[in-house]
N, C-alpha and C positions, 0 to 999 in steps of 0.2 A: 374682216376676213379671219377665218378660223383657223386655226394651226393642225396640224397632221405630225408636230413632230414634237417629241415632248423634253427632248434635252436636244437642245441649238448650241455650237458653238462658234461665236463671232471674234474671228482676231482683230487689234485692233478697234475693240472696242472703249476703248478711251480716248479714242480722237475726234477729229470734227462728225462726221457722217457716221461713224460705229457707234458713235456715243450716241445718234440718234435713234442711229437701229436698236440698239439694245433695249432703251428708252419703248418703243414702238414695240420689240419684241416682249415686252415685260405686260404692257398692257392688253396681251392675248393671252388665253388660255393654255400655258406652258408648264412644265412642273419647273426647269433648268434651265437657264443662261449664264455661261461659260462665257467669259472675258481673256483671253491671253492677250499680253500685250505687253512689249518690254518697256514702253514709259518711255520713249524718245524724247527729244523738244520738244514734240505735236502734241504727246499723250501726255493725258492730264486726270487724274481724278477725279478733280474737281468736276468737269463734266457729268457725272455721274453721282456726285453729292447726294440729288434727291431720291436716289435708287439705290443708293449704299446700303438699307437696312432690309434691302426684301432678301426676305429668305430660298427666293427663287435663284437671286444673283450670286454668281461666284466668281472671285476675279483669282488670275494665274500672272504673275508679273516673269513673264518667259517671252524670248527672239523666239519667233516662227520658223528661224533657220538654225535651231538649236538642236540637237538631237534628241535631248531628254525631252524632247516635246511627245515622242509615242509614247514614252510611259507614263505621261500625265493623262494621256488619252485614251492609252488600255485601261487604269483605272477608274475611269468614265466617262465610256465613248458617248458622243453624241450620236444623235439619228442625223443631225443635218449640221453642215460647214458653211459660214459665209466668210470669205476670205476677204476682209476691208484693210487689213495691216500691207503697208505699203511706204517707202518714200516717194512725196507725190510734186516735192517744187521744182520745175525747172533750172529756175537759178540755181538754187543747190545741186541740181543735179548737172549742172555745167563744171559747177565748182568740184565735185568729188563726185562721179559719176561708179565709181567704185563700190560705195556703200549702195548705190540703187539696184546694181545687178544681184548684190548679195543677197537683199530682202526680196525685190521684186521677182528675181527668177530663182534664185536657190532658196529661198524660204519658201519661195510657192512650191516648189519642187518637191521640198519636206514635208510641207504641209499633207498633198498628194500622198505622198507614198505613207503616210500618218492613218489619211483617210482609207487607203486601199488595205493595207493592214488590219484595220478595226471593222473592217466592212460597213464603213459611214453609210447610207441609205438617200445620200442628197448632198449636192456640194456645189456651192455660187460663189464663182470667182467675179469681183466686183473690178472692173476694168474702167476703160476712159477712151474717149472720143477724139483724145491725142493721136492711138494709133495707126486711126486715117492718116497722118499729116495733113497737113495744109490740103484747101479743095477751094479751086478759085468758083467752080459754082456747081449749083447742085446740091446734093446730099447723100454720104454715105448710107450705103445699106450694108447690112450684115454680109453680103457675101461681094464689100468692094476689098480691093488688096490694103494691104497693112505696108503703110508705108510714113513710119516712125523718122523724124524728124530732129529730135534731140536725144539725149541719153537715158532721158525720164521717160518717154513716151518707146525709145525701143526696147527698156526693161518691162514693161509694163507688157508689150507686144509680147518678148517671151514667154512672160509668165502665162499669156492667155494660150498660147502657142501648146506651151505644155500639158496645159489643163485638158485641150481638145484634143491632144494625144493621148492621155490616161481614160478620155470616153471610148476612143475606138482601138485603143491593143488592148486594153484592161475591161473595159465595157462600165468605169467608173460613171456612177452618174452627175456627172457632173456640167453645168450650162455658166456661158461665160454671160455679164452684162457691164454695157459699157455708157457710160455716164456723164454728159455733157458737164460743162463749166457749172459748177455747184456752189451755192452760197449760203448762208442763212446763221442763225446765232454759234456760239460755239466755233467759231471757225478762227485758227491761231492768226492772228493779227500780223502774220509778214505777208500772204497773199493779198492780193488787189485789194478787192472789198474792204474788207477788215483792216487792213493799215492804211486804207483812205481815208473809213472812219473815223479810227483812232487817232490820226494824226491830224486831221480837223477838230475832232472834240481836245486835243491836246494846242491847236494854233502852230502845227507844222505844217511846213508845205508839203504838197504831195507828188510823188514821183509819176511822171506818165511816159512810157517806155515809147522814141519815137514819135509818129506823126499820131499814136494815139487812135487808130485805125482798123486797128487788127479787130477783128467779129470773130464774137463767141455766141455761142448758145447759154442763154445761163437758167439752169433748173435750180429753184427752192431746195434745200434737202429735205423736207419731208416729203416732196414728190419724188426726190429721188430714192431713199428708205422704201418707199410706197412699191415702189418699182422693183428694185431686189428681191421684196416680197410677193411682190405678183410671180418673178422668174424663180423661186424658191418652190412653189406652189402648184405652177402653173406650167412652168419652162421644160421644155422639152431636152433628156442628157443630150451631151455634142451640139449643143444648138448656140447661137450667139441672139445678144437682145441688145438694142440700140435704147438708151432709156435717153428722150430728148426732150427738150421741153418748146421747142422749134418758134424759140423768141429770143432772134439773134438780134446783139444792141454791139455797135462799135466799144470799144472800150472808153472814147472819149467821151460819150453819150450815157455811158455807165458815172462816168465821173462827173459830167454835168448836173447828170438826176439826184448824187449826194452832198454836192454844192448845194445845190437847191433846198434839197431838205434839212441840209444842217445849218442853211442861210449863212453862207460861205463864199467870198469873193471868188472870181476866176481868176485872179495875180496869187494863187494859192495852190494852183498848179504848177508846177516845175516839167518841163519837156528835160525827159534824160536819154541818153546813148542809149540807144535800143538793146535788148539782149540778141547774141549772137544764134542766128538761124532761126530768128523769132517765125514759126507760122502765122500767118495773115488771117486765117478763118478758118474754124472746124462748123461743120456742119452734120447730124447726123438723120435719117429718115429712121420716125419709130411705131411704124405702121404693123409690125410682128409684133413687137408688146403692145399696141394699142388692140388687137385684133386677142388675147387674155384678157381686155377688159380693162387695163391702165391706161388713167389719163392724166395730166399733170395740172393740177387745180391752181398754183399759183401765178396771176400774172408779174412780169416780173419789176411791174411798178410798186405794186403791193407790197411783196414780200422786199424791195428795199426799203420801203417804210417801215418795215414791221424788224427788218435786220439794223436798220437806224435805232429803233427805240430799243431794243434790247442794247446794242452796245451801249447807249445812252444810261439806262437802268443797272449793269453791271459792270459797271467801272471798275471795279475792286478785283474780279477776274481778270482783264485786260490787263489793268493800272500791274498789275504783280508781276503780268509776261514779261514786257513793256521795261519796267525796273530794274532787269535781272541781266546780270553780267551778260551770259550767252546774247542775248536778245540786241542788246546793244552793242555789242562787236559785231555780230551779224551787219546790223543795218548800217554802221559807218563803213563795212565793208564793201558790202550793196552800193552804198549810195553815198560817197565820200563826196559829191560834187553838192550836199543838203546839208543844214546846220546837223549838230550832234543832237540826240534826242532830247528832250527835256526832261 
């Protein structure tokens, strides 16, 4: 796919999914790629390591809910905005639900009014499948209601809320897309996947929230990356895009498949206290972006093998999260009823 826009800027591009996009935007015909990102717990450089020398990348170490963010951006406005910077964990956001509104709605807010200012040309707010809630069957389409379930998923709703406001009083162009449970390399190791992993290649047990039952969609991220970019390109302003991957696996079924692969007992599992308001299933239908021409190439057996061998291969990225003061009071916090980390 060929690009139409010649200075992109991605927030949030040092995190799990920005750091792929960037990655993906770097490999198209670009002159500019703009990184803001304040460097949370999630944001990492490292990510970015092997793109650090192109001359194309530029990084901006700034909150998206900062104000000095217009004059970084009247000094080189971009043609197009992808908005990936976000607090995105439930659990944390049970825990301090405070900082989620700040970044998720008021940073997206700034971001907006950033873009309408410099007359951005193109603006993709990167959203989640959260803010269905819960759908005992079926599947969301873009125009089912939003009906946000925990503190992470109704910050998340705002920020989209607002974005689709800036299309029709402002005529900002801007399209929301919203993105099933995502996994694949790079992904900070407190989420499922990644601290299953990690905590099996370590010989920890692993936490499984409840009866271990709850269904997700889970998309690869570079089918997801894939997808932002089809709605960057393709997506219509004021519009919404469901990017799914419509390969729903129980979460126990998830954790069986990396027993398996990392030849791992089942007494290695640990059943813990649910989280509070836990949703049972998201489901979304993504038959608007599949009708652009996206289709999501990995199934989601594969791409956990291939997210297995990468954790496996760089252990010395993990091993350092994993080691580090923050990381480990987290998780005794989390999960005081499991040994302390090793």
């Amino acid at each position: 796919m060929s690009s139409s826009y010649r200075h992109i800027l991605v927030t949030g591009g040092a995190g799990f999914i920005g750091s792929h996009l960037v990655r993906m935007l770097l490999a198209r015909p670009v002159a500019r790629v703009t990184n803001v990102d304040k460097l949370t717990y999630a944001g990492n450089p490292a990510n970015l390591a092997d793109i650090a020398g192109d001359p194309r990348y530029h990084f901006v170490h700034l909150d998206i809910a900062d104000l000095r963010l217009r004059a970084v951006l009247r000094e080189n406005p971009p043609d197009a905005i992808i908005n990936v910077a976000a607090e995105t964990h439930v659990d944390r956001a049970i825990a301090d639900p405070l900082v989620f509104a700040r970044t998720d709605v008021l940073g997206t807010q700034n971001l907006l009014e950033c873009a309408r200012e410099i007359g951005v040309r193109r603006f993709v707010q990167v959203s989640t499948d959260e803010v269905y809630g819960s759908i005992s069957e079926g599947a969301a389409t873009e125009d089912s209601p939003l009906q946000p379930g925990n503190p992470y998923s109704a910050s998340k709703a705002g920020g989209d809320l607002l974005c689709l406001s800036y299309a029709n009083t402002y005529g900002l162009a801007v399209s929301v897309c919203r993105g099933a449970n995502t996994y694949g390399p790079h992904q900070y190791p407190e989420k499922f996947i990644p601290l299953a992993i990690t905590n099996l290649l370590t010989g920890q047990p692993v936490p499984l929230y409840g009866d271990g039952r709850q269904r997700r969609d889970w998309l690869y991220v570079l089918d997801h990356c894939a997808g932002i970019l089809t709605v960057l390109e393709k997506g219509v302003p004021g519009e919404v895009y469901n990017i799914a991957a419509e390969q729903e696996r129980e979460n126990r079924e998830i954790l069986a498949r990396l027993l398996a692969l990392l030849d791992a007992p089942d007494e290695a599992v640990r059943r813990v206290t649910d989280r509070p308001g836990h949703d049972r299933r998201y489901a979304m239908d993504a038959d608007k972006l599949r009708a652009l021409g996206w289709s999501p190439k990995k199934p989601v057996e594969v791409g956990l093998a291939e997210t297995v061998d990468w954790y496996r291969q760089h252990s010395k990225w993990w091993q350092s999260i994993r080691q580090g003061d923050a990381f480990i009071a987290y998780y005794a916090r989390q999960y005081p009823m499991l040994p302390p980390l090793a």
